[in-house]
C-alpha positions in Angstrom: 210.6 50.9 0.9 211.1 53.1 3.8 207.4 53.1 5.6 206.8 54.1 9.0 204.3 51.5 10.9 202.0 51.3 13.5 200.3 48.2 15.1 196.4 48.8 15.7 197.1 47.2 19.4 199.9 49.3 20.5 199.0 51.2 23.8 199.1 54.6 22.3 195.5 54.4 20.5 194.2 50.4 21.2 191.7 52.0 23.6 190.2 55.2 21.3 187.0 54.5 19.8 186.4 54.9 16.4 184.2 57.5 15.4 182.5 57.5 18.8 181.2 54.3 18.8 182.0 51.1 21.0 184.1 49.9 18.6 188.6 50.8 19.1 191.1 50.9 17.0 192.5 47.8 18.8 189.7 45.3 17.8 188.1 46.9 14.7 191.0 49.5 13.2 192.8 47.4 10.5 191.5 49.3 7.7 191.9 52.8 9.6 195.8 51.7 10.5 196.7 51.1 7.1 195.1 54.1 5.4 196.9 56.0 7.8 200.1 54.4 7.3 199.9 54.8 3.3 198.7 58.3 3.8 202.0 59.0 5.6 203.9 57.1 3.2 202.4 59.3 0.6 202.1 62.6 2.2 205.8 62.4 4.0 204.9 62.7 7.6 203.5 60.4 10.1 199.8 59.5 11.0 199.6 56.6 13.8 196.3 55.1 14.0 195.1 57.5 16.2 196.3 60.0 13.6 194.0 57.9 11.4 191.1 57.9 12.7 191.5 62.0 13.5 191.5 62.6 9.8 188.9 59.9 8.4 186.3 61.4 10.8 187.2 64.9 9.8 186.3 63.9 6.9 183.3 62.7 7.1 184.7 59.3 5.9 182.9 56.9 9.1 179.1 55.9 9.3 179.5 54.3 12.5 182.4 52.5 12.7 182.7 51.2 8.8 184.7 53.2 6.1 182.6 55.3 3.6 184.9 54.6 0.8 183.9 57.1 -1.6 184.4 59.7 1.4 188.7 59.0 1.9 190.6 61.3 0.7 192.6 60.0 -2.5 190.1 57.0 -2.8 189.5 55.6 -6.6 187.7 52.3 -6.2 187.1 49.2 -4.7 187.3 45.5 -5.9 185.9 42.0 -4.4 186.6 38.5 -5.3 184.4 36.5 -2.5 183.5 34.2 -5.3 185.6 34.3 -7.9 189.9 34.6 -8.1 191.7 37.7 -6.9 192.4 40.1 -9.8 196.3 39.4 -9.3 197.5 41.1 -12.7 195.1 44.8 -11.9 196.8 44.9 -8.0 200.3 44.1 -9.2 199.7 47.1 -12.0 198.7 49.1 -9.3 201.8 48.3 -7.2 204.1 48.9 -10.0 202.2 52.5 -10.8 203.7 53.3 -6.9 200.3 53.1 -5.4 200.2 50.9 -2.2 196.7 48.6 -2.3 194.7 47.9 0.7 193.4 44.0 0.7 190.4 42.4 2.2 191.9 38.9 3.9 190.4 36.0 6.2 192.0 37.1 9.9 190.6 34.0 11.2 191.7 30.9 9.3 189.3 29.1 7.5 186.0 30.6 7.8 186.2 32.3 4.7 184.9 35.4 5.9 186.5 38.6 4.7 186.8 40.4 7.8 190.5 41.9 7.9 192.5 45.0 6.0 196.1 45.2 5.3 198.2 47.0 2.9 199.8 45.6 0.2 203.8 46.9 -0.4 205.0 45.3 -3.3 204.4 43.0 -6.6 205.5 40.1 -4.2 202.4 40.4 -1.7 204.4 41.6 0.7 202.1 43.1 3.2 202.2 45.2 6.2 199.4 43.6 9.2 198.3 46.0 11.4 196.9 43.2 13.9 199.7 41.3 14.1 202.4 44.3 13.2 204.5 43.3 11.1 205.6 43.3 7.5 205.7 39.8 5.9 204.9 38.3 2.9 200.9 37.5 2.6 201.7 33.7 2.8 202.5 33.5 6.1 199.1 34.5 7.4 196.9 34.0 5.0 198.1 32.0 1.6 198.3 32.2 -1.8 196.9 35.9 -2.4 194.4 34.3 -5.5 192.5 32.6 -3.3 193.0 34.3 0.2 192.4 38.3 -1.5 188.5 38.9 -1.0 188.9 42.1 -2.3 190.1 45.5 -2.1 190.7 49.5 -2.3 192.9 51.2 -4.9 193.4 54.6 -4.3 194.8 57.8 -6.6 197.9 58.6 -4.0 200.2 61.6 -4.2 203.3 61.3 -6.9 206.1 60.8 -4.2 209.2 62.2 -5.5 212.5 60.1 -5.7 216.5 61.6 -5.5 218.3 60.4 -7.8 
């Protein structure tokens, strides 16, 4: 998969605060990073974070600094699992339909406390991590994606068109 990325802490946008508030796109953008970066992915050109957060706020897609959901453009739904197993078989179907999936994960180890976004590349759980930037499979960070998902966004994204 050719996807251009962008780390939420890269000097370019760490420092612009989201929607106005106190909160920037180097401490709280996970989830505005990776929308962006799928939206790029799906709309064939690029949209860095600060990109991002340009185009949630324009449309109308922030109260404060949290995501209005229903507001993103190409949203469908989201899923959680807090309490109960990850819905494993619906995101791979998801993946293999050519939509990319944003998960809710644990950024800081054991405290079971969904506080983190990243987006979801493949049936493998390979994710892209817009704290740490990097793609890698969600393992490394975070374990086994049953138990470390918390939930998630699926979204209705462009047909992208593939040569052959």
């Amino acid at each position: 998969m050719d996807i251009k990325t962008f780390g939420q802490r890269e000097s370019g946008w760490n420092s612009i605060k989201i929607n106005n508030t106190n909160s920037t796109i180097g401490n709280y953008g996970c989830t505005t990073t990776s929308y962006g970066i799928a939206l790029g992915y799906y709309e064939h050109r690029e949209v860095n974070p600060k990109i991002a957060e340009e185009y949630i706020r324009s449309h109308g897609a922030y109260q404060g600094d949290l995501i209005l959901w229903t507001k993103l453009p190409y949203f469908n739904k989201r899923f959680y699992c807090e309490a109960t197993s990850a819905p494993i078989a619906d995101i791979k179907n998801e993946l293999k339909s050519g939509r990319l999936v944003l998960l809710n994960v644990d950024l800081v180890a054991n405290d079971d406390k969904p506080d983190h976004w990243v987006l979801c590349l493949d049936e493998n759980f390979t994710i892209f991590d817009p704290w740490f930037n990097e793609i890698a499979p969600i393992t490394k960070r975070y374990g086994e994606p049953e138990r470390e998902i918390f939930g998630g966004a699926y979204f209705n994204w462009p047909k992208i068109n593939v040569m052959s």
